[in-house]
Structure formats: C-alpha cells, structure tokens
C-alpha positions in Angstrom: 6.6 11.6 19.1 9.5 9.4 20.0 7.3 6.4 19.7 6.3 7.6 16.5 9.7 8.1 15.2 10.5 4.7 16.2 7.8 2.9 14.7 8.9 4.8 11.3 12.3 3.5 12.0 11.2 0.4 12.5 9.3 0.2 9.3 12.0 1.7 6.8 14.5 -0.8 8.2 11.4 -3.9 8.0 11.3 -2.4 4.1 14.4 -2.8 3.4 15.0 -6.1 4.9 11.9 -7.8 3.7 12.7 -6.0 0.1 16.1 -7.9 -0.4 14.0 -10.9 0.7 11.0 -10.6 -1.6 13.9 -10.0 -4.5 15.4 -13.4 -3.6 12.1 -14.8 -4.1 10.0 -13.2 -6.5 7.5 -12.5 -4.9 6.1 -8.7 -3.0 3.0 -9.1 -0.9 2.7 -5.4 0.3 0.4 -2.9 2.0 -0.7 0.9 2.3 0.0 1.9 5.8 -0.6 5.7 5.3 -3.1 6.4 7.9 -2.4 3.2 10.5 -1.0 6.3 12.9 -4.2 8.1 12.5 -6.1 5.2 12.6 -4.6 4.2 16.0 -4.9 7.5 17.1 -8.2 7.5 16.8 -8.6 4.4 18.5 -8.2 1.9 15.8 -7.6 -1.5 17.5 -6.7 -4.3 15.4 -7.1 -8.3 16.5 -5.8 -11.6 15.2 -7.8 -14.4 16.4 -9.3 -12.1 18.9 -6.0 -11.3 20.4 -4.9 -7.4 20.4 -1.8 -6.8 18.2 0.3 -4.5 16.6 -0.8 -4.2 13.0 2.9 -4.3 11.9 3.1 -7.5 13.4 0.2 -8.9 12.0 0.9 -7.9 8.5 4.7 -9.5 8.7 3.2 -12.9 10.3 1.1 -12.9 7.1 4.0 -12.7 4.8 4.0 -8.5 3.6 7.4 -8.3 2.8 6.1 -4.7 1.7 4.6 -1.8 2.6 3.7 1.6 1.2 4.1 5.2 3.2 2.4 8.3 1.8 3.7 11.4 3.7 1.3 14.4 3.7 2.0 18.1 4.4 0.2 21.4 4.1 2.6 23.4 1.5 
C-alpha cells in the first residue's frame, strides 16, 4: 500500500512539474494510466529495448509531459 501511495505521489508531483513545462512549450504529449496498477498487478511487465522498466519511466523518457488518472469506487 505504501508503495502504491508513493507511486501516486510520485505521479501528481511528475503532473505538475511536467504541466508547467508543457505550458512553457506548447506542447502536452499525455497518457491514460488508469489501470497500469492493475495491470502490473496482474503481471503486466513492460520493456524498452528488451530491458524491464518502470512504465513511468518509459513514458517520461519519451517525452509525456502528461498523464491522465481515473479513480474508481463502488458507491
């Protein structure tokens, strides 16, 4: 849980950051990252150049400067 609350942490501050930057610019390259936790717990793996890496970092060393979070809950 800690991990997870982390990673969100991490995300909302990499939004915010990369948002001011993408202003500057012009330019928003963004993506939906709604179910990467379910993905990975399911054992999603994702590679870059066949190399195991964090999907976070992978999107950010391809420029996203945005991403999208969709929270679900059972009302």
């Amino acid at each position: 849980m800690i991990v997870l609350k982390m990673r969100l942490l991490f995300i909302i501050i990499f939004i915010f950051d990369e948002q001011i930057y993408a202003q500057s610019i012009g330019f928003i390259k963004g993506v939906d990252i709604s179910i990467l936790y379910q993905v990975e717990q399911n054992g999603g793996v994702f590679y870059e150049n066949g190399i195991e890496k964090d999907p976070i970092e992978i999107f950010k060393d391809h420029g996203v400067n945005a991403v999208r979070l969709k929270l679900w809950h059972t009302p």
